[in-house]
Every structure is written in C-alpha cells, then in structure tokens.
N, C-alpha and C positions, 0 to 999 in steps of 0.2 A: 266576199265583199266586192259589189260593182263601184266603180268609179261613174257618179252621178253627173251628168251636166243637166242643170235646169237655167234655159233660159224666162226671160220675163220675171227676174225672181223678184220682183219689187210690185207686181200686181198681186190683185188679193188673191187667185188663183196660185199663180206662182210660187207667192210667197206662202203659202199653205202647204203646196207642194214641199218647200225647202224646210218648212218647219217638222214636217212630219216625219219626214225621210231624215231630217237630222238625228233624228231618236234611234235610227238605226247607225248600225256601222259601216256603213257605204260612207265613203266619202263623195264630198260633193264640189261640184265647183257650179258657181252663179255668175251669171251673164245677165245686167240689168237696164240697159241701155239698147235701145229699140234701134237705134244705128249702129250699134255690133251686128245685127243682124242683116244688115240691107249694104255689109261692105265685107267681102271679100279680104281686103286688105286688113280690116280692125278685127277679123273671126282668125287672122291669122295669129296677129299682134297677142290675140287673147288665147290661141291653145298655143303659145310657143312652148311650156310646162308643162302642156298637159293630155294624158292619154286616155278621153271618155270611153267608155264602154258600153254607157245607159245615155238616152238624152230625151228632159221630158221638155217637149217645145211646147212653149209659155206664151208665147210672145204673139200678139196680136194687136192689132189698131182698128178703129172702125170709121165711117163717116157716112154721114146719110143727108140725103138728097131726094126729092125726087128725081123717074130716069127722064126724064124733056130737062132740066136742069143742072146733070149730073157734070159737077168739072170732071173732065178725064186724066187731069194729072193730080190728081186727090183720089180718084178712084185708084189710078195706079198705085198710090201708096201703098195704099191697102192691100192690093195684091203682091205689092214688092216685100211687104213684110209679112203676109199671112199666109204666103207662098211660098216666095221664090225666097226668102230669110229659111224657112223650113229646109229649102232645097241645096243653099249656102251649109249649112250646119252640116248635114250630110256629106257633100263634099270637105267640110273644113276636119272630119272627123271620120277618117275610115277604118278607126279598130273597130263601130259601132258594132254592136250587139242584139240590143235592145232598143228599143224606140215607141216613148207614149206622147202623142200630141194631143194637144189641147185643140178642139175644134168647136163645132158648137151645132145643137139642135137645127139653127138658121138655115143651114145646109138644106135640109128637105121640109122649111116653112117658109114661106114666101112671105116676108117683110114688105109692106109699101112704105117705100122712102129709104130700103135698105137693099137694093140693090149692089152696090160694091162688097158690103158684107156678107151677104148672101152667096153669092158668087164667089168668092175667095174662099168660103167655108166648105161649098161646095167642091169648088177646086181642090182643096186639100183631101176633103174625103176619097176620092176620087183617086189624089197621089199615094195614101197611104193604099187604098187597094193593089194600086198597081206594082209598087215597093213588094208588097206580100207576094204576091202573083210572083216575080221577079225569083225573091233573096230567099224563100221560105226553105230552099231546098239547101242554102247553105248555110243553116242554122241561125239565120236571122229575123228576129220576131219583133211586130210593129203592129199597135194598135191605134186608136182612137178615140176619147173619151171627149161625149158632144155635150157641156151644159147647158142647159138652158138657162134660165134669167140668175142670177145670181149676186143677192142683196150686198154688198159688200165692193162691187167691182167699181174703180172708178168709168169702166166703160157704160156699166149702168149708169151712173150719173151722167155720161156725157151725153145719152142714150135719150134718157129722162128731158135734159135740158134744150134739148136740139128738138128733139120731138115737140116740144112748147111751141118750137117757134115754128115748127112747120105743121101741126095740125092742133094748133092751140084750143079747137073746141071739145078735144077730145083728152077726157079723164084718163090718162094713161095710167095708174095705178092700177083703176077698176079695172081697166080693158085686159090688162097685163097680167095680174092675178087671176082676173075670174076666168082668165082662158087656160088656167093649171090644175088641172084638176085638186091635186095636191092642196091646194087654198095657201100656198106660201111659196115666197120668192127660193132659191136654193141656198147654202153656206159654202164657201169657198171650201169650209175641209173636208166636204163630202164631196166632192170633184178629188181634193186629193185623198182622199181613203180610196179611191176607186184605182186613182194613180199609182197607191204604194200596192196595190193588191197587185195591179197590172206589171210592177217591177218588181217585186219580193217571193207572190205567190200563183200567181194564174199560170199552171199548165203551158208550156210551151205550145201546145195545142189550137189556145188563143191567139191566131194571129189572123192579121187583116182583118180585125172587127170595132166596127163601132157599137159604142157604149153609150147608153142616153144616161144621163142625167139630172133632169128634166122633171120630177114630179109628175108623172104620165102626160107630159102636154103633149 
C-alpha cells in the first residue's frame, strides 16, 4: 500500500486523480490550495504527519497574454507554481518513491498568447527528465502524464474566457477541437486512468516518460 500525496486535489484533474485512487487501498493525503505549493513554510506545516512515498503533482495555474504585453510578475506565477511548487514538494518530501506529474501537451505546441504556459510546461518536462537521469539508479521512478484540452477543467474555462478577449474573432471551439484529431475535448478520468496505471501498474521500467493524452493532437 503507497502512501499517496496528490496535490491540486480540488481541479478536475486532481480531483479525478483522488477519486480513483481512493478505490484503492493506498492511502492518500490531498493538498488543495495552490499556496501550499509556492511556500515552503505551509509544505512544511502540511507533511508535519505525514510520510508520502507516491506524489501525483496536480497543481497548475495558467495566464495568457500576448509576449509584447506579457506582465512578468503574472508570468512568474506561473512558473512559481508549475515549477518551482513541483520542485518545493520534492524537497518537502524525501521518502519519495514514485512520482507522476501532471503537465501538459503545451509543452511541444506553441500556443499564441500562451507563452508563460507554454514555458513552464516545457520546463517541467525538462525537470522530470533530468530527475530520471539523476535518481533512476536509486530506485526512484518519475513520469509525466501531458493532457491536452480537457472538458471539465476550470483552467479551460479560464482559457476559453481570456481567449475571448484577446482574439475575439476567433471561434475557439472550432479552432480547438478541429485541431484533435480525436473530434472531442478529453475527460478528466482518463488523465487519471493513466495516472493510476503509472502508480499501481507500469513496470518500473517506465521511467522519465512522457505520456500524451491528447486524442492524437
């Protein structure tokens, strides 16, 4: 039985995550609060109980902008939690074991107007190779599960909304779907089917890999 930490457990991801894995007998413990993640200080206050072994990182923020009008301390957020929140967790948790984050196709699609997201997905992909590279040789296994669009999230909606305003002549629906081949947005519990496979049954073997989840976009 692993001892679970999911953070971001209050996204639709997340929370898919927590639900699934609750049907197992891992115990879990949920971090739901996007400043647990970006302080040191609140990661401590939250494992003072507690000894993960598994941690599915959840937790993500986005913000979009064009890059001529990008604020750079909005863009840092972004990085502070879709990063360096990863890289806190790590350090606040060193029985680790296992390790699936949550990233995202973005990583190798060039977004206009998603530049800070882009970049920090990027980045992570990036940390998780180098983490493998690293720990692999001391029995420590870390992957990466990359969704793509995902009907349910509220970061799609912020996504959708934000988008309105900065390229309002553009049907983001059509544009969005008709570039999936799949012809449909994704569901939050097949990110975490992917997730329980990558923590219950994939082969130790599996490690430092990203995982689309994307409907062949």
């Amino acid at each position: 039985m692993a001892k679970i930490w999911i953070t971001g457990a209050t996204g639709a991801i997340g929370s898919a995550c927590y639900n699934i894995l609750s049907e197992t007998q891992h115990e879990l413990y949920a971090s739901n609060a996007i400043a647990t993640v970006r302080s040191n200080e609140s990661l401590k206050v939250f494992m003072a109980d507690k000894e993960p072994d598994t941690l599915v990182y959840a937790a993500g923020i986005n913000y979009l902008d064009w890059s001529q009008d990008i604020n750079i301390a909005e863009m840092s957020k972004v990085y502070d939690v879709n990063v360096l929140g990863f890289m806190r967790c790590l350090q606040a948790a060193p029985d680790l074991k296992r390790v699936v984050v949550i990233g995202s196709d973005a990583a190798r699609r060039p977004m206009r107007t998603s530049i800070a997201y882009n970049a920090s997905k990027a980045a992570l992909e990036a940390a998780v190779k180098v983490i493998a590279r690293e720990r692999a040789a001391f029995g420590f296994i870390i992957n990466l599960v990359a969704p793509g669009l995902i009907e349910e999230g509220r970061m799609t909606e912020y996504v959708y909304a934000r988008t309105r305003e900065l390229r309002p002549r553009l049907d983001l629906n059509d544009y969005m779907i008709g570039n999936i081949p799949a012809g449909r947005a994704g569901k939050a519990i097949e990110v975490a089917m992917v997730v329980k496979w990558l923590v219950d049954e994939a082969p130790d073997y599996v490690n430092g890999s990203i995982i689309d989840v994307n409907g062949a976009r």
